[in-house]
C-alpha positions in Angstrom: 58.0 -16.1 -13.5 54.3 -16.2 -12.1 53.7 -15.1 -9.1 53.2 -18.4 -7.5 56.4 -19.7 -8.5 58.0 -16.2 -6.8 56.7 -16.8 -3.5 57.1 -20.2 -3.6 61.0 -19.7 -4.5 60.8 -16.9 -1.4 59.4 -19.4 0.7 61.9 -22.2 -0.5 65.2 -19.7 0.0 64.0 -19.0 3.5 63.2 -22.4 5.0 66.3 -23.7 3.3 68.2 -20.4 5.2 66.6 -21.5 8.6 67.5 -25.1 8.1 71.1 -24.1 7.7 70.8 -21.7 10.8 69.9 -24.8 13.0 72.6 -27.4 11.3 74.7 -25.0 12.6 73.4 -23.3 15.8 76.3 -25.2 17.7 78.9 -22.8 16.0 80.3 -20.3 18.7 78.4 -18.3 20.3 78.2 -15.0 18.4 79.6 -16.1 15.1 78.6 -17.4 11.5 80.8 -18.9 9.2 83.2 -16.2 7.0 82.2 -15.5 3.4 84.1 -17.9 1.3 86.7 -16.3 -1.4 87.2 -12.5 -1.3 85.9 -10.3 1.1 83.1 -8.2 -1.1 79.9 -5.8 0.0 77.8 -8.3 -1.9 78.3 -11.1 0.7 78.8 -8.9 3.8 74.8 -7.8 2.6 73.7 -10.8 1.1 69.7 -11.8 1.7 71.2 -15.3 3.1 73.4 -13.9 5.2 71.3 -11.3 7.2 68.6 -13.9 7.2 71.1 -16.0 9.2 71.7 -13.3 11.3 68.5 -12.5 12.2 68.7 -16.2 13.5 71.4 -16.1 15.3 70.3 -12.4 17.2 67.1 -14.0 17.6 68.6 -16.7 19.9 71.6 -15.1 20.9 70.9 -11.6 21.1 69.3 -8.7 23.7 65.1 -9.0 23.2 64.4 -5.5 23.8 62.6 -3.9 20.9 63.6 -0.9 19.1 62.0 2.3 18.7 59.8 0.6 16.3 58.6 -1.7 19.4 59.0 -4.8 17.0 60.8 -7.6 18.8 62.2 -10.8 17.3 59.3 -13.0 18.0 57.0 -10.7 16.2 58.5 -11.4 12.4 57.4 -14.6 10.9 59.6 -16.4 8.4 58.6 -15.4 5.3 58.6 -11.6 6.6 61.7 -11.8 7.8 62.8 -13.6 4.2 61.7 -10.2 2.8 62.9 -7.4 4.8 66.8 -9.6 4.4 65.8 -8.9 0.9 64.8 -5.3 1.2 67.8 -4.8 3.4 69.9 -6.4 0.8 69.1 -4.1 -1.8 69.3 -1.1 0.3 73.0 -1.9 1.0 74.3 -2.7 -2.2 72.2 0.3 -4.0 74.2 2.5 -1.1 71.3 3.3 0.1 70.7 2.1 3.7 70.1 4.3 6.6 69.6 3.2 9.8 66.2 4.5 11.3 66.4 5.7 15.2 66.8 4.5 18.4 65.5 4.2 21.8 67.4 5.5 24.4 68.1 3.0 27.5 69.5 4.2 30.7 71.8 1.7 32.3 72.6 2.6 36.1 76.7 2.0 36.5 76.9 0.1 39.5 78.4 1.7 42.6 77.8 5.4 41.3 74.8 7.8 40.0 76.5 8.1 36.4 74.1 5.9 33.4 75.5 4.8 30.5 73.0 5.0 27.5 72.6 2.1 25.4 71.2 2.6 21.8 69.0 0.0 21.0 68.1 -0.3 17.2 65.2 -1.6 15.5 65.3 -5.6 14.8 66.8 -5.3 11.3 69.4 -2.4 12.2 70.7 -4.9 15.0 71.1 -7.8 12.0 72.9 -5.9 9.5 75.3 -4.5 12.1 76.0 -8.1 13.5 76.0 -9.3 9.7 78.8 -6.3 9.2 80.7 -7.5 12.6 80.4 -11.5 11.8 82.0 -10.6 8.3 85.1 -8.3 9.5 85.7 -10.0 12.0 87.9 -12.9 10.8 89.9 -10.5 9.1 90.9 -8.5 12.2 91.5 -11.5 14.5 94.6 -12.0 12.0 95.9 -8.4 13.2 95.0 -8.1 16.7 97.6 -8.1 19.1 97.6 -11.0 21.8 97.4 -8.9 24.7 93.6 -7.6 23.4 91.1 -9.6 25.3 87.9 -8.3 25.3 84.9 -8.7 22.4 87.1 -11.4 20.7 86.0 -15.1 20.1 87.3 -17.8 22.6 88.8 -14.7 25.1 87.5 -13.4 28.1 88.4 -11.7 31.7 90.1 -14.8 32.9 92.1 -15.6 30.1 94.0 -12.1 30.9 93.6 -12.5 34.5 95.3 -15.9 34.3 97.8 -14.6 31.6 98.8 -11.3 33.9 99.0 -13.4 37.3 101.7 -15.8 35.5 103.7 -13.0 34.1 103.3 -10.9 37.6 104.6 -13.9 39.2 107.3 -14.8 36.3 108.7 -11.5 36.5 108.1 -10.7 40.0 106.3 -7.8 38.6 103.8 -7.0 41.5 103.3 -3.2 40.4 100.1 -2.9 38.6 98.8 0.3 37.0 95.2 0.1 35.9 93.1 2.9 34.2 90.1 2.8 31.6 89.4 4.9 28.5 86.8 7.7 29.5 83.5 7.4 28.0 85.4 5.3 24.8 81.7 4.7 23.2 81.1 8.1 23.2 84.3 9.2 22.4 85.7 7.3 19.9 85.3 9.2 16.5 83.7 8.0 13.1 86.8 9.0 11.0 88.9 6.8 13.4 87.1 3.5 12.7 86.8 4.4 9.0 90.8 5.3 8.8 91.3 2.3 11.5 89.4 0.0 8.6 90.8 1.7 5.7 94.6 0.3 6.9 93.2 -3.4 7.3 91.5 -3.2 4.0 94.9 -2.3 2.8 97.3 -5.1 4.0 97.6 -7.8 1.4 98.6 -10.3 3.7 95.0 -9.7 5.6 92.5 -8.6 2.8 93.9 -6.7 0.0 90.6 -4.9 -1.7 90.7 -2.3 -4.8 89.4 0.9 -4.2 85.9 0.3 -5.3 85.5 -2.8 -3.0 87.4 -0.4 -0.2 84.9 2.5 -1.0 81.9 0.3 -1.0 82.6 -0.9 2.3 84.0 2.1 3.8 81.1 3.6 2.8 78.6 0.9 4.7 80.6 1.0 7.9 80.2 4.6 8.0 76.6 4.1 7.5 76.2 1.2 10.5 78.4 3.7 12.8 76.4 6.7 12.4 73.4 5.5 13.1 70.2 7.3 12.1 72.1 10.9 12.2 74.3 11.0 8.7 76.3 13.9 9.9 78.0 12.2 13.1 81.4 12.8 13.8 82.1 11.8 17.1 80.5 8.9 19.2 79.5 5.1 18.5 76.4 3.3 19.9 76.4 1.3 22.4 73.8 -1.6 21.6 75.1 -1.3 18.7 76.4 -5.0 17.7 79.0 -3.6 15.3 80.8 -0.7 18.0 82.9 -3.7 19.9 84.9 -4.3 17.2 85.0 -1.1 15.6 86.3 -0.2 19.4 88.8 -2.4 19.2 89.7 -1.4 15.5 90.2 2.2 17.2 92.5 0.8 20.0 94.2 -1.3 18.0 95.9 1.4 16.0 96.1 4.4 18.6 97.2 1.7 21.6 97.9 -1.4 21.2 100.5 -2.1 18.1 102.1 1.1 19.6 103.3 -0.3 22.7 103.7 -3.9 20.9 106.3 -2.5 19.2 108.2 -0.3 22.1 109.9 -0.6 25.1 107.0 -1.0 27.5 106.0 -3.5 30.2 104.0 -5.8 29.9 100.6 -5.1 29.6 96.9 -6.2 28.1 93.5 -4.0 27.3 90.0 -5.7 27.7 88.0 -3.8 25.9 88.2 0.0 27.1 90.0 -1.3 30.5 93.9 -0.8 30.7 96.4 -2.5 32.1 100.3 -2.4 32.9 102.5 -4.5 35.0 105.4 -3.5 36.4 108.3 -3.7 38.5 108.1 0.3 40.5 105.5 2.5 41.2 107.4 4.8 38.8 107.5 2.5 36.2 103.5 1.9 36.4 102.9 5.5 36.4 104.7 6.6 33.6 103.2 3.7 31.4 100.0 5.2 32.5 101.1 8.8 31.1 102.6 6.8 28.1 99.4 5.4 27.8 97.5 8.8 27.9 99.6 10.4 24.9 99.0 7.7 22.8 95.4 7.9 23.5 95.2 11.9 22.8 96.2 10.8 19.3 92.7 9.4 19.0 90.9 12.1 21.3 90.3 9.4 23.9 91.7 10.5 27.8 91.9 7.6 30.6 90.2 8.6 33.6 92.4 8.8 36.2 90.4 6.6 39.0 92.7 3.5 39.4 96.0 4.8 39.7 98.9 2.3 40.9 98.7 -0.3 43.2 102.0 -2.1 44.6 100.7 -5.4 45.9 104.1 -6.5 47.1 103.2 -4.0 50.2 99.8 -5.1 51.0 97.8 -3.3 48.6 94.6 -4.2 46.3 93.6 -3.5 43.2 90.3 -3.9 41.0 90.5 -5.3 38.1 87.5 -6.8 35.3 85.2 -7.1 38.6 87.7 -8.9 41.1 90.0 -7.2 43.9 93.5 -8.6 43.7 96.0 -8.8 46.3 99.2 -10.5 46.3 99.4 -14.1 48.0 102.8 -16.1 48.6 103.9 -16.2 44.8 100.2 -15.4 43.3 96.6 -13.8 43.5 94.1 -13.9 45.8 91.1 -12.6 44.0 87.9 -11.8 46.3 84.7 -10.3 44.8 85.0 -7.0 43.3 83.2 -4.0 44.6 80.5 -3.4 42.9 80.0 -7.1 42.2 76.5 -6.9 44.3 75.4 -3.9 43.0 75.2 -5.3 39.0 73.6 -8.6 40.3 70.8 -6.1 41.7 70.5 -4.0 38.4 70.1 -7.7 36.8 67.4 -8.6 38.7 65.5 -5.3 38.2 65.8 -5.7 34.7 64.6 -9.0 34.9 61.2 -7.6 36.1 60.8 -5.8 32.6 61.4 -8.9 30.2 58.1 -10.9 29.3 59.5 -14.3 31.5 60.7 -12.0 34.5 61.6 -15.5 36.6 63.5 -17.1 33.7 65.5 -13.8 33.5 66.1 -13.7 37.1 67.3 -17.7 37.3 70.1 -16.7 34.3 71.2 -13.7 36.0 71.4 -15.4 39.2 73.3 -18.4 38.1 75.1 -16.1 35.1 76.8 -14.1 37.9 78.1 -17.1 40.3 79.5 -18.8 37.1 81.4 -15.6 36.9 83.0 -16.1 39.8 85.4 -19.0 39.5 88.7 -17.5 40.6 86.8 -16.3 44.3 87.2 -19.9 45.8 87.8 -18.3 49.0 84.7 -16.5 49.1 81.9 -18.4 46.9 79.9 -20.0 49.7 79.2 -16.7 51.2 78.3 -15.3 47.9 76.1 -18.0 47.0 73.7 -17.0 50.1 73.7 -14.2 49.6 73.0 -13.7 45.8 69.6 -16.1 46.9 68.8 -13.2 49.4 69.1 -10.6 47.2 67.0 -12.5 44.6 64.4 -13.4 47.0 64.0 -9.3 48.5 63.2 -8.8 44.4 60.5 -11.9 44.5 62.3 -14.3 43.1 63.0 -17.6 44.9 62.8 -19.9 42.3 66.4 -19.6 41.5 67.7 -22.8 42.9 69.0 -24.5 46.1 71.8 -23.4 48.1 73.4 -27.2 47.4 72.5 -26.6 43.7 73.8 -23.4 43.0 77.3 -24.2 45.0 77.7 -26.8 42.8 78.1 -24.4 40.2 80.4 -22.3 41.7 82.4 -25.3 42.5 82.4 -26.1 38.8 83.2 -22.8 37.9 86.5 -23.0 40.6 87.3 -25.9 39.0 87.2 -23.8 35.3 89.2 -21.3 36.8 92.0 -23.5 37.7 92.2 -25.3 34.3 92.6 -21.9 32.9 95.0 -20.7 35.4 97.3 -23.8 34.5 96.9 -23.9 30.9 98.1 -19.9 31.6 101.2 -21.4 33.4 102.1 -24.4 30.6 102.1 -21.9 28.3 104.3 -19.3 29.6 106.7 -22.3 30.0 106.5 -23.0 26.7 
């Protein structure tokens, strides 16, 4: 094959790859369509499919650069066609390495403590998404229903919604809420490898021999380490892979544990914890049940939130809301450190190359957020324009605008809060 005819078959492979990108850039956010037939290192890796996922992180994804200081807009097509391909190889010849990472320090809101993300270079961030995208069909057939967080089509209100029905259901008003300390950091490597090992395993899921099972294993280690081979302990934050390998972790060591005991009820979203029941003692020892489980897995819960009986008055904070008990439901009112985030958002938004674009989503992000505060929205609306003007931005909207979207997002909140109840009835 001449030359000519090589790039022109490059150049071919990568317009048709972008064309399928944007036929189907309505998919769900976050996702790309499984590998057809059986699961196989050689599709996870395939040129296509990292090329697709460079497409879909490119609209989708966090626009920071890496440590490299490359950024999405700075790869044309063709060089993006042939660093998939380079990646490609790497992978299947077992012999890709992530580079480094730049450290970013993310205030928490409300306290002095940062959390560190670990942001990769461009194509680190594509094969870890092209390694999530693939796995993750094959673990939404396993997870548990009470998992909400970092899985398609689920989010904080679902399990608000689903918790409030069964609260009120059961008249269990007791709730015990915790989180896993420092999960990211604490999770181990050989935990998401074994956690991965017992999917691959299941014939009913995925089935693979033991070369496909080592080839894979082998990757994932690879993605979770990052750029220091010899890491035992701790995944990356940043990293678009460590949700679900999170979830793989407490899906083993938590949840199919208490799925399949005497326990209240109870759901997880992501490393937040929680338990509904019908005492104060019954709360506190499914929190203590909770911890021994976790020690399995070297994770500890922190021991902040505690139990809360909101059948006496009390409140709780839960997925950024504070809860207190109504009549037969919830009132939910805007969480503590609710303001505080907004804030971090819009200084953030001050080191992205459109600073007032950022700003306007942040803005209008966090009052879609805030559907189930009906109570409280008008006041927040007001006030999230004052905050965003004392950072220079005041291009964000009118007040009539923007409580139109709050109203929509009340109205949101409700469907899901009644789609909740009809299926509890069910």
């Amino acid at each position: 094959m001449s030359g000519y005819e090589s790039r022109r078959r490059s150049q071919d492979t990568d317009r048709s790859a972008a064309e399928w990108f944007y036929r189907n850039r309505r998919r769900k956010r976050g996702r790309l369509a499984p590998a057809e037939g059986r699961l196989s290192l050689d599709k996870i890796a395939s040129r296509d499919r990292l090329y697709q996922c460079f497409m879909l992180l490119k609209e989708e994804g966090g626009q920071a650069p890496g440590p490299d200081n490359i950024r999405y807009v700075d790869l044309s097509p063709k060089e993006v066609g042939r660093l998939a391909g380079d990646y490609s190889r790497l992978i299947l010849e077992g012999a890709y390495r992530p580079q480094g990472v730049r450290p970013c320090p993310i205030p928490k809101p409300g306290s002095e403590e940062k959390r560190v993300l670990e942001i990769g270079s461009i194509f680190d961030r594509v094969v870890a998404k092209a390694l999530s995208t693939a796995l993750e069909p094959y673990w939404e057939r396993v997870f548990v229903d009470n998992s909400w967080g970092f899985r398609p089509g689920r989010g904080t209100w679902g399990m608000l919604a689903e918790s409030e029905v069964t609260m009120a259901a059961e008249d269990r008003w007791v709730i015990a809420i915790d989180d896993v300390k420092r999960a990211f950091d604490n999770i181990r490597v050989e935990d998401v490898l074994d956690a991965h090992r017992r999917l691959f395993e299941r014939d009913d899921v995925v089935a693979l021999g033991p070369a496909e099972q080592s080839r894979i294993l082998g990757f994932i280690a690879a993605v979770t380490q990052g750029p220091r081979p010899n890491r035992q302990t701790g995944i990356s934050q940043g990293n678009p892979f460590s949700p679900l390998a999170m979830n793989a972790v407490l899906h083993y060591g938590h949840d199919v544990l208490l799925d399949n005991s005497e326990h209240p009820p109870w759901a997880r979203y992501a490393d937040n914890v929680c338990y509904l029941a019908k005492g104060v003692r019954e709360g506190q020892q499914a929190l203590n049940h909770a911890r021994r489980l976790l020690r399995s897995r070297h994770l500890e819960l922190k021991g902040e939130d505690g139990v809360r009986d909101l059948s006496v008055g009390h409140r709780a904070q839960l997925l950024g809301f504070n809860l207190r008990k109504e009549g037969d439901g919830l009132e939910y009112e805007i969480g503590n450190n609710a303001y505080s985030q907004l804030e971090e958002h819009l200084k953030e938004a001050h080191e992205h190359p459109d600073p007032p674009a950022v700003a306007k989503a942040s803005v209008r992000g966090w009052i879609d957020s805030l559907g189930p505060t009906f109570e409280e929205g008008g006041d927040a609306v007001s006030r999230a324009l004052h905050t965003a003007a004392q950072y220079g931005f005041r291009e964000i909207g009118s007040v009539e605008e923007l409580r139109g979207l709050w109203e929509a997002s009340c109205q949101r909140w409700r469907k899901t809060r009644r789609a909740a109840t009809k299926a509890r009835r069910r």
